[in-house]
N, C-alpha and C positions, 0 to 999 in steps of 0.2 A: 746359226746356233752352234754350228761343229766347230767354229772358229771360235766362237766367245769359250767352249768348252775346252778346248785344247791348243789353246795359243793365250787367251786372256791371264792374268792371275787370279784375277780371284773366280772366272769360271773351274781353272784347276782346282782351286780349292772347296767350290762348291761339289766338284765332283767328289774330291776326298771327303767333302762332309759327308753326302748320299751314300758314299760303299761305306764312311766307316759306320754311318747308324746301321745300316744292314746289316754288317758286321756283329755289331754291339748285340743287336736283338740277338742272331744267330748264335751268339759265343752265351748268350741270357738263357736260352732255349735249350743249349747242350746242358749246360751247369743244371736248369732245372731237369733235367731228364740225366745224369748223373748224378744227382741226390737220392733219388731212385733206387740205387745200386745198394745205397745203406738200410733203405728200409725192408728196399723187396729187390733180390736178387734176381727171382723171377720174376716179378714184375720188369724190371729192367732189362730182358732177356727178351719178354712180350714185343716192347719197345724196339731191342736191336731187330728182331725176327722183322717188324712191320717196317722197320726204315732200310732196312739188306737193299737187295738189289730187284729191288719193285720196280717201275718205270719213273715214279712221284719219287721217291728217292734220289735215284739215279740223276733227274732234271734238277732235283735241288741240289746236288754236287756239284754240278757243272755249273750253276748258276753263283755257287759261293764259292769255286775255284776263282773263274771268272770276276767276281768283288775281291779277294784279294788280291789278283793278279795288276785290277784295273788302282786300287788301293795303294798296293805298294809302288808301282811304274808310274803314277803322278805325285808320291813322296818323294822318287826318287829325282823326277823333275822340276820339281819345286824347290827342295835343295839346291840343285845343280842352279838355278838360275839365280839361287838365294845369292849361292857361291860368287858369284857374276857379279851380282849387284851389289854384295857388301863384303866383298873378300873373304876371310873363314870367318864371320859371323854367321851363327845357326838361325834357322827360320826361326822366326819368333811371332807371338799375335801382339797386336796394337796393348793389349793389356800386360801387362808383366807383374806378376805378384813375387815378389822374395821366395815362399816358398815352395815355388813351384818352376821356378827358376832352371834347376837342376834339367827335369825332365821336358821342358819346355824348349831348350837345348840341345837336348839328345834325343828327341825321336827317333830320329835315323836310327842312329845305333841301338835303341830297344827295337825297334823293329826290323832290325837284322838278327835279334835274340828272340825275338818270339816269333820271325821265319823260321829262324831255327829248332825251335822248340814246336814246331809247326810238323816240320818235315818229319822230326824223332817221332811225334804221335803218329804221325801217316802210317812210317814205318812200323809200332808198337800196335797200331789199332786196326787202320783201313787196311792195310794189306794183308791183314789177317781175319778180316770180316769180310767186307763189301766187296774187295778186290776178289776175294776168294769165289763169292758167289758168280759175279760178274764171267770169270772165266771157268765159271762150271763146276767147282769143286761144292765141297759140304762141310771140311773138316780143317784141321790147321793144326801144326804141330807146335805146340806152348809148353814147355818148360819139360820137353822130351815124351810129350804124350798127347795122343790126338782131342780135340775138341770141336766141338762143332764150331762153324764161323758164326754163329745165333750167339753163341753163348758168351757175352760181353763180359757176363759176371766172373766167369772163371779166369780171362784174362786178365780183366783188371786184376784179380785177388794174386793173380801171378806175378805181373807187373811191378806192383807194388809193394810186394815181398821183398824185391829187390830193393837196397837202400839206394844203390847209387839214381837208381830211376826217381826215389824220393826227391831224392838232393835234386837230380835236375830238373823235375817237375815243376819244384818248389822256386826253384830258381828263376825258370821259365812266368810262373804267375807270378812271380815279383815283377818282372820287365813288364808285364803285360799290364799293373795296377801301375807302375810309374804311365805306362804310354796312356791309359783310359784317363786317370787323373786329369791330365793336358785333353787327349783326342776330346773327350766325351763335352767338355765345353766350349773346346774350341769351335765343334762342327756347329755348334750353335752360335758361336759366333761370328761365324763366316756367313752365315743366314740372314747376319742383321740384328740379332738378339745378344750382343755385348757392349751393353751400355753398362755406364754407372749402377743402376737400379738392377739391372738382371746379373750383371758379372758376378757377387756374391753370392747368388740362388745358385746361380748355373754351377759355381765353381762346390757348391755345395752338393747339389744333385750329381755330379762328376767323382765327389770324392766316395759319395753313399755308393752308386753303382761300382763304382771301382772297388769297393773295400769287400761286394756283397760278391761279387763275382770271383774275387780273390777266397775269400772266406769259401763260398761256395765249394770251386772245382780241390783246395788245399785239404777241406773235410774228406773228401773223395781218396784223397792221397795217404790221408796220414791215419784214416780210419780202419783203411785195411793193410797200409804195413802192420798197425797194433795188431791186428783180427793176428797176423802173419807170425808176429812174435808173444802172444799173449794168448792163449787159452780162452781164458776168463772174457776178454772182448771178443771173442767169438760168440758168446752165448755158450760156451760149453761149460760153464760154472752155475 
């Protein structure tokens, strides 16, 4: 089985299917607990408070470092052997649709942007929350004055006051709706389910979650630059 999984091809790719649907859910489950943030600050606060640095939190971090770690170093495998077998032609699936072409192509390199856009949140978020709890602190200095590490709402609102953070946020969830577009049907197709009949559904199901997810965490983004530069979206009018 470790051989079909880590020497086969398409066990590599069965593996990138399994992290990236975990993945998928994970990144579905943040977006819906960041929506949160717009309706109820506190409530979203509730939220950061019970996923801190509990034990059940903790194991789920290291379990979803662990899925992208294993995610990206059988991308970057799969590639490299692509490379081997068909000179610089990019991995591709047995289906090739025109418009999807693009992203179908460049994996790799969106998902060198949305590592990176990965790291910048770690930096902007978890080292200022979960990190903070873990080595004993309470509080965390955000935009020159202390806040608790609980209080997710305040940094977001900080965060994204800032435009350039906008810009690359936004940035960030564009590469990530190119890569889900492709990931999200592909891992179905590597299961067996990309035939004639299913490729249209799936490629369909692929673009709804990519667009809702995109939609999703960009609300988050642009709802409270406004709060930042507008009064009136604050609820103060």
């Amino acid at each position: 089985m470790n051989c079909f999984l880590s020497q086969s091809s398409l066990g590599k790719k069965l593996v990138m299917s399994i992290t990236g649907c975990f993945l998928v859910l994970f990144i579905l489950f943040h977006m819906s607990m960041n929506l949160t943030a717009i309706i109820s600050p506190e409530g979203y606060n509730m939220i950061c408070e019970l996923l801190g640095a509990n034990w059940y939190a903790l194991a789920g971090t290291a379990v979803l470092a662990l899925g992208v770690v294993v995610h990206f170093c059988y991308a970057l495998v799969l590639t490299m052997n692509n490379y081997k077998a068909r000179g610089k032609e990019r991995y591709a699936v047995t289906v090739v649709e025109p418009g999807v072409a693009w992203a179908s192509k460049n994996m790799l390199a969106l998902g060198w942007i949305i590592l990176g856009g990965l790291l910048l949140h770690l930096i902007n978020f978890w080292s200022k929350m979960q990190l903070v709890e873990i080595l004993g602190g309470h509080e965390s200095m955000v935009g020159g004055r202390m806040i608790a590490a609980t209080d997710g709402a305040a940094l977001i609102a900080y965060t994204f006051s800032q435009w350039y953070y906008v810009v690359l946020y936004l940035l960030w969830f564009a590469a990530l709706w190119f890569h889900l577009t492709h990931g999200v049907w592909s891992m179905f197709q590597s299961a067996g389910w990309g035939n004639d009949t299913w490729y249209p559904r799936l490629k369909c199901v692929a673009n709804i979650v990519a667009t809702l997810i995109f939609l999703g965490f960009a609300a988050v983004v642009v709802v409270y630059f406004l709060r930042s530069v507008c009064p009136c979206c604050a609820g103060a009018c």
